[in-house]
N, C-alpha and C positions, 0 to 999 in steps of 0.2 A: 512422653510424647509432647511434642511443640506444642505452644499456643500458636492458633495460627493467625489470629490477628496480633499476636505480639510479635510473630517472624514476618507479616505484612509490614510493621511499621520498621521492623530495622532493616528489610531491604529500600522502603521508601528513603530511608537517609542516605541508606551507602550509594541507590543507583543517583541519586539526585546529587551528591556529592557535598552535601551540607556536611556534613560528619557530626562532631559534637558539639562545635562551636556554639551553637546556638540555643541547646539544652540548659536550663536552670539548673543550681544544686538538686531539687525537687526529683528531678529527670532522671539525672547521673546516678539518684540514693534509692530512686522505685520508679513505681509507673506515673508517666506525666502526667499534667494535671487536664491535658484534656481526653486524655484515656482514662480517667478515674469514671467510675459509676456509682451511684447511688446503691444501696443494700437493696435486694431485691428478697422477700422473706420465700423460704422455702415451701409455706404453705401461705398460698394468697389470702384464705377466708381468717389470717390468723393476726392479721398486720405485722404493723413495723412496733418493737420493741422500743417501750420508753411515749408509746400513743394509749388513749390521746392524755395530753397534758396534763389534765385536770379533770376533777370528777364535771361529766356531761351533764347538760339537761335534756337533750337531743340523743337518742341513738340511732334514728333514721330519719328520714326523710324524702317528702313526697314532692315533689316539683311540679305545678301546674303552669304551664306554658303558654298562653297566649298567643302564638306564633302570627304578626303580621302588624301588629301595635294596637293595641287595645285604647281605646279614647277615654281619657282622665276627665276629658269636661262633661262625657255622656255619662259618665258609674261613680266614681268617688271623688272628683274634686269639684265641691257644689260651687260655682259664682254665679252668685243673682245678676251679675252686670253684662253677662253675656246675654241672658234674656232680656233683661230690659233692654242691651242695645243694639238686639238682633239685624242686621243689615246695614249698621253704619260702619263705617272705616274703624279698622281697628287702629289706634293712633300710632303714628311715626315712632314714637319715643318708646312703644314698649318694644318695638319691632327692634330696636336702633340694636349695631352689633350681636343681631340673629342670622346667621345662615343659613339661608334659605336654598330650599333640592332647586333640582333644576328642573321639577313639574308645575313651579310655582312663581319662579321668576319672571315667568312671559306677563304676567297677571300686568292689568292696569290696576285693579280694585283688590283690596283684602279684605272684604268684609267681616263682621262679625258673626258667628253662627253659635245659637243658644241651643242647650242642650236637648236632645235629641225626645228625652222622656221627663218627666216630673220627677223631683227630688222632693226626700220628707225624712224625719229626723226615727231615726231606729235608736232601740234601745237605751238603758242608763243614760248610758255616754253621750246619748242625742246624737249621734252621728249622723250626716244628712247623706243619704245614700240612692243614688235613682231608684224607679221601680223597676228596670229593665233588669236589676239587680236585686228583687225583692228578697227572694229567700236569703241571701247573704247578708243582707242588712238585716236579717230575721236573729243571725246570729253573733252581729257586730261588736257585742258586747267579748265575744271570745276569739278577735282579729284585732292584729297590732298596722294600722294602715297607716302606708305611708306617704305620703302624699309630692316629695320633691324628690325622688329618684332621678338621676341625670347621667347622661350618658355623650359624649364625644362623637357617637357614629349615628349617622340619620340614613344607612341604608338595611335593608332588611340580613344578607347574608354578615357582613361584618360584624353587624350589630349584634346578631344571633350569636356568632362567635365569641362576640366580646362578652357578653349577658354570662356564657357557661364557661368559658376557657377562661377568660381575662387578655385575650388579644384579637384582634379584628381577623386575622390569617389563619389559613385551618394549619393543623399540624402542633395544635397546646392539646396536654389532656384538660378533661371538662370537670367541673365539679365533682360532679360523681366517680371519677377516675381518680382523683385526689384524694376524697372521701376514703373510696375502697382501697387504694395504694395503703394509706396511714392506717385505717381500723380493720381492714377486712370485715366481715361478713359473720354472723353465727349460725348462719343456715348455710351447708357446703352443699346441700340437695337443688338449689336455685342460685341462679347469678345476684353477684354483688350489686348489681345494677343493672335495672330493666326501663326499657323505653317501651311505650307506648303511644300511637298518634289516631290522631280523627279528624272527622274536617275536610272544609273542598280545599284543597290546598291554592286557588286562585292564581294569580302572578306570584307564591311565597309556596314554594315547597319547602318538605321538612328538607333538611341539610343535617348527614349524619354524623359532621365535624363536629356538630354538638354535644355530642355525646361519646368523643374518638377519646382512647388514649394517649393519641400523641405520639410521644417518642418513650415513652412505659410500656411494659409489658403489655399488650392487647388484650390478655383476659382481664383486664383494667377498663376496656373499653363498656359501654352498655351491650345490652342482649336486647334485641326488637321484637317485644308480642305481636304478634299482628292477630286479626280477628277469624273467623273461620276456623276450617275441622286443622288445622296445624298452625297454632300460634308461633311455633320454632320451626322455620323450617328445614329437613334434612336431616331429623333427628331420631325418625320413625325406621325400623331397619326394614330392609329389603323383604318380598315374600322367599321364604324357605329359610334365613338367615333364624336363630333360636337367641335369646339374650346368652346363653351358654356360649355360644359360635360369637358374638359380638363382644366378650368379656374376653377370650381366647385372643381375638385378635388384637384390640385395644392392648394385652399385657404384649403382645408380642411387638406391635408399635413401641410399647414403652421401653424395651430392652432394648432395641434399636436404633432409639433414639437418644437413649441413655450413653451408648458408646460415642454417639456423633456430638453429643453434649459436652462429654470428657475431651474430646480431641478440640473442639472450635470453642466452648466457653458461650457461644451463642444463645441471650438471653431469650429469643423467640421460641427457642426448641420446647426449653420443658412449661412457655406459655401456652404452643400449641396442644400439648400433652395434658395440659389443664384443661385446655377447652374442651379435649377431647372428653374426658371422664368427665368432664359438667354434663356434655350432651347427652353420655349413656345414664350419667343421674335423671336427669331431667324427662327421659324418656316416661319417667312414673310420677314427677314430681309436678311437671307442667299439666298436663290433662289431669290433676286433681285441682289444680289451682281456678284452671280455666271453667270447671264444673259448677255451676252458682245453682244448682238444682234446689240443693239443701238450703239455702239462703230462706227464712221466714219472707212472708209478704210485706209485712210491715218495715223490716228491711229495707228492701229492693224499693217499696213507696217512699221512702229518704230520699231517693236516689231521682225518683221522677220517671214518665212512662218510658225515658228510651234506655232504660237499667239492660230491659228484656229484652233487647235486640245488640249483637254482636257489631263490633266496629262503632261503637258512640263512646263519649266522651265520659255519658254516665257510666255506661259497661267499667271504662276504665278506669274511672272512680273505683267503682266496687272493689275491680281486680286490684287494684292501686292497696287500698283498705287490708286487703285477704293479703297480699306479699306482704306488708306492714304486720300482718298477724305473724307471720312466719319469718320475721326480722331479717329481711332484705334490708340492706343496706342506705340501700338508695334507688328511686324510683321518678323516674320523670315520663309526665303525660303531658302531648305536643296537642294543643286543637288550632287545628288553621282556621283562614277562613278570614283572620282581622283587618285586611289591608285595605280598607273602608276610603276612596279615591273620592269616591261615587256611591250617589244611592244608600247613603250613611242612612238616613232618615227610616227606611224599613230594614237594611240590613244589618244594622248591628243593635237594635234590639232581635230580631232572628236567631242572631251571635247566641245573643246573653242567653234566651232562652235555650238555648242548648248546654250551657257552662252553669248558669245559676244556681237551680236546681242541687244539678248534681256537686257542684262545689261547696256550698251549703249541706247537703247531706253527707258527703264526707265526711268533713269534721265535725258535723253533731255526732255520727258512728262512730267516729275514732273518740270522738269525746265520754259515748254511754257505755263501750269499752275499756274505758280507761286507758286507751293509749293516745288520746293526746298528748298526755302530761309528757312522755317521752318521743312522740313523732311530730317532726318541724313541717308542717303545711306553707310551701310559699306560693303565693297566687301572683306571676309574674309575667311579663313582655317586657321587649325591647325597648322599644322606645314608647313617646306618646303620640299626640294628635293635638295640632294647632289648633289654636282658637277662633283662628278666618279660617273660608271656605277657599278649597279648592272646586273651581269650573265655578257655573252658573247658578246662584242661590236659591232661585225660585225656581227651577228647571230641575237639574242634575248635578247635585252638591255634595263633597265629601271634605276630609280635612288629610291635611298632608301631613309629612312626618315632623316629629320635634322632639329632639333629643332632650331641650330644655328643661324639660320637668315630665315624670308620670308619675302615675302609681301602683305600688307592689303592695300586698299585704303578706301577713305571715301569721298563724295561727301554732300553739300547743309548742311545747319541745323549748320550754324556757322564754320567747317570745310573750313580750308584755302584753296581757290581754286586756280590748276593750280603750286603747287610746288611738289619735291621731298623731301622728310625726313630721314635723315641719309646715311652709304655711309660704303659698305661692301670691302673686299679686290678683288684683283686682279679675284680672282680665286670663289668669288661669295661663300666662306666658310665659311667667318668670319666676323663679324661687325669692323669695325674700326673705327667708329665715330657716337654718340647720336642715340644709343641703345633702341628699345621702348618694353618693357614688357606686357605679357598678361594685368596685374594689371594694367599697366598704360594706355594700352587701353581701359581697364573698367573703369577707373578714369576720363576718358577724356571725353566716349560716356556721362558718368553721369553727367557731368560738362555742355555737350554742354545740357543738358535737366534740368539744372539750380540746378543741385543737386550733396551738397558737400561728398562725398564718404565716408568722414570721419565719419560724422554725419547723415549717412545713416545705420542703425545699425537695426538686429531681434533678441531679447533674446529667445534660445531655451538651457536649459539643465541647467542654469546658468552661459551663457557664451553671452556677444554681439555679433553678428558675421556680419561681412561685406561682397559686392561681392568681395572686394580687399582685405577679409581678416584683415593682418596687414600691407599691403606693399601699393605699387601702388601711382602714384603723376602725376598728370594733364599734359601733354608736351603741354606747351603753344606755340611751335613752329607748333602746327599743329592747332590753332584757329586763325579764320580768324579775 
């Protein structure tokens, strides 16, 4: 039988009348080179042959999300000079060749706004860390923070794209799509990659290009817990329907699509056929995960009071924790909520206590389990927060966006524990010393999961495409 998009492309020449003139030797000897595709492996959870490169320090990883820009000058990038020069101009020259949103440009005044909570020096390392962020400076001796993260996009949707894909436009796979494409998964009973979110979503809803596959297989894409009596939804069978009746038909979808496969070649068919048997797996595998009944107290008190209430941040911490037990591949937790315009002054310590706690309890569990050592914690957002105010300072003040500089940290899974990374100016505006890029944080997570970024490549359209694109290089200053 025909391939049928191979008898689409040579009616396209004949009716268009190009004929062969135009074909490279390439063309004339196989199939062209912008019909070529990438190996797609015939069991997803099993990867791609010849990954990951090198022996791993990482084999999974948890992604804590900040979604809305988390402020560098209120939690980890301590400057005393923004306190002392709380309300005077911030000077011309640090501002000079900064572009500024257009929330901010009407301004006559850019004041200076000093950090929101008290800062004091946590562990060994002396790291000066807010108290808005206590427990985590509780644990700072076993976080690799970075303090000049920089980013090109100052809007929230692009930027969120660029942060996981490596392009500002939906339509790239995300991290975790690239992760589980290259290693697959060793738990076939749960998806390669689970998203979880919390949080008032404010003017910054979640956006689930973040976590899309792209133009890769969709079972590539994440799977979305949500909280309540059906984390998955549509995955429960009908009343009268037996798992016996549900197995029957599932094989029977599969034979039927197995012919339609043979005839078109179409890589969606046996992705959908994957999703399918994920969901009848899952039907036993998720309502065990989502059961925290058996979890000790002393546990769940890691975690902080809102462990025990379903849809928090801590919840998905735990659950975050428990899919890390059962080697999920890849796991990202979205808390909104950061888009701090206005009203920074009680609402983003608000923020913190709701993330603190439980981000700090995380990684001490994964630590008293011994799966740090092998699980990457990155505690990240988009961009940062200026160091002048947006609106009125004594009234109603908040800080706008700044791509210029923030900070990510990253805990366990080969990440250097217990230092700082790089070193911004006086006034918390500018990087002034080993600068680290979205790219290069995507080169780095890739690296610590034994996979070379370079030669981590999806051909779609007739072009290789990577998460770092064309850029991006490993900062070997933050491998432990």
């Amino acid at each position: 039988m025909q391939n049928e998009f191979e008898r689409a492309r040579r009616e396209f020449i004949l009716k268009t009348g190009m004929g062969l003139g135009w074909l490279s030797l390439a063309e004339l000897m196989g199939t062209p080179a912008w019909a070529q595709q990438s190996p797609i492996p015939a069991d997803a959870h099993a990867g791609l042959p010849g990954f990951p490169h090198f022996t791993p320090k990482a084999k999974r990883v948890i992604y804590l999300h900040m979604l809305g820009a988390f402020s560098q000058n209120d939690t980890f990038d301590y400057k005393p000079t923004l306190k002392k020069m709380h309300g005077e101009e911030l000077p011309s020259s640090v501002m000079a060749g900064r572009r500024l949103s257009t929330m901010v440009k009407g301004q006559t005044s850019y004041p200076i706004v000093g950090p929101v909570s008290e800062f004091k020096a946590y562990g060994k390392s002396g790291t000066m860390v807010s108290d808005a962020m206590k427990h985590v400076g509780g644990i700072v001796d076993d976080i690799c923070l970075i303090k000049t993260m920089n980013t090109e996009h100052v809007n929230h949707d692009p930027a969120s794209k660029f942060l996981h894909t490596g392009f500002q436009i939906a339509g790239r796979p995300s991290g975790g799509a690239w992760a589980t494409y290259a290693l697959g998964s060793e738990n076939k009973d749960l998806p390669m990659f689970v998203v979880m979110s919390s949080g008032n979503p404010g003017g910054v809803p979640i956006d689930a290009s973040t976590w899309a596959a792209g133009f890769m297989p969709s079972h590539y894409q994440g799977v979305q817990f949500r909280s309540g009596q059906e984390p998955v939804p549509y995955i429960d069978d009908p009343k009268g329907l037996t798992r016996k009746d549900r197995r029957q038909m599932l094989d029977a979808i599969g034979r039927i699509a197995g012919v339609q496969h043979a005839a078109s070649e179409d890589p969606e068919i046996p992705s959908k056929i994957s999703q399918y048997e994920m969901a009848y797996r899952m039907q036993q595998s998720v309502p065990e995960i989502a059961d925290i009944s058996k979890e000790p107290d002393h546990v769940l008190d890691l975690y902080g009071p809102q462990v025990r209430q379903t849809g928090t941040f801590a919840r998905n911490c735990l659950l975050a924790r428990r899919l890390a037990e059962r080697d999920v591949r890849y796991t990202m937790v979205v808390q909104m909520g950061w888009d701090h315009h206005g009203g920074i002054s009680d609402r983003l310590p608000a923020g913190c206590r709701d993330v603190d706690q439980p981000t700090a309890g995380l990684i001490a569990d994964l630590k008293q389990r011994g799966l740090l050592e092998d699980t990457l914690v990155v505690f990240g957002t988009e961009f940062g927060r200026t160091s002048f105010a947006q609106g009125t300072l004594k009234t109603n003040f908040g800080r706008d966006h700044h791509g210029g500089n923030f900070c990510v940290f990253m805990a366990g899974g080969g990440a250097k524990a217990g230092i700082t990374y790089g070193e911004t100016d006086d006034f918390g505006y500018n990087i002034v010393k080993d600068g680290v890029h979205i790219h290069d944080l995507n080169a780095t997570i890739l690296h610590l999961l034994g996979i070379d970024h370079m030669k981590l490549t999806y051909r779609s359209q007739g072009r290789d495409f990577r998460l770092t694109d064309v850029h991006g290089n490993v900062v070997k200053g933050l491998l432990g």
